[in-house]
C-alpha positions, 0 to 999 in steps of 0.5 A: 032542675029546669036545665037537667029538663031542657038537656034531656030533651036533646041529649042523654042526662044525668041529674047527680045529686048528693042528697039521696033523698032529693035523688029519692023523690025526683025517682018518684017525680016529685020535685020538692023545689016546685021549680018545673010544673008538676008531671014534667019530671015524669014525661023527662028522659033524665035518669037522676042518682047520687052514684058520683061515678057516672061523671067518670065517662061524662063528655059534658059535665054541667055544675050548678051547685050553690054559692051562698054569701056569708054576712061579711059578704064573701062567697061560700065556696065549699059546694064548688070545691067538692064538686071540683074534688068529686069530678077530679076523683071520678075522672081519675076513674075514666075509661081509656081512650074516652075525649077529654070532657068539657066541665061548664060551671054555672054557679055563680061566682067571682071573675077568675074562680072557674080557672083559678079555683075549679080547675086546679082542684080537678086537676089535683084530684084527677092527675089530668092537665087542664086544657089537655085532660079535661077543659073547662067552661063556663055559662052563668046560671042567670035564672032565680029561683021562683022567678018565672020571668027570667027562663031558659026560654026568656033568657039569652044564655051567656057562655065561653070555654077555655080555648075558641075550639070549647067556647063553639061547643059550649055554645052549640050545647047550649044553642040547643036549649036556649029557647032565645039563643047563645052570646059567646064571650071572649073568654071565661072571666068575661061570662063570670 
């Protein structure tokens, strides 16, 4: 939520969510996580639906989906596999002559996942050629929940892409909400 907030303050946001009753009270302003201080959800210019086609025509796509540890400590990626599945089938949806979007994950995950599991899925489920159709990013959530110490305004916020072209963009996105500024990494695996 708090990174939906800080977007939306430069640039048009949607906040997508497939919980229609977390997508019901954030329309009514209120953020059951208690993650923003109360009114702020009010006073954002975020629009917030569980209609997954607004990804189709989306020129920056940020995932923040969680990834829980089982007990055999292995990661869960299930919500990042149909995140993946989702934006494939709605870029398959995409309007003719729209650029290439740029797809920045930032749940947290193992070194290699983002290019190696991600994208292949987004490539399936679009018919689009990572690097070519859609690119990909990567800028690592750093934030926990409830802890007030570690904000996108105390944070330095690692990112990278998938060619030095992406990584500048990313990092520019990214300059403009990272109230303590950017670090650009060499490439994706290293920000994982």
């Amino acid at each position: 939520m708090p990174l939906a907030l800080a977007f939306a303050k430069e640039f048009p946001t949607i906040g997508l969510d497939v919980d229609e009753s977390r997508v019901a009270e954030l329309l009514s302003e209120h953020d059951r996580n208690r993650e923003v201080p109360e009114g702020e959800v009010a006073t954002s210019s975020v629009t917030f639906t569980s209609d997954e086609s607004c990804v189709a025509d989306a020129e920056f796509i940020v995932v923040t989906v969680p990834t829980p540890v089982s007990e055999d400590h292995k990661p869960d990626l299930s919500s990042l596999e149909s995140a993946s599945s989702t934006i494939g089938t709605q870029l398959r949806r995409r309007s003719a002559g729209s650029s290439a979007p740029i797809i920045v994950f930032e749940s947290t995950t193992y070194p290699g996942c983002t290019e190696g599991f991600c994208g292949p899925i987004i490539e399936r489920e679009s018919g689009l050629k990572s690097g070519e159709g859609f690119f990909l990013g990567y800028s690592p959530e750093r934030t926990n929940f409830g802890d007030q110490a570690h904000t996108l305004e105390t944070i330095v916020k690692v990112v990278s892409g998938q060619t030095p072209e992406i990584a500048a963009i990313v990092a520019d996105v990214y300059g403009r909400i990272a109230k303590t500024g950017t670090h650009l990494t060499a490439n994706i695996k290293t920000a994982e």
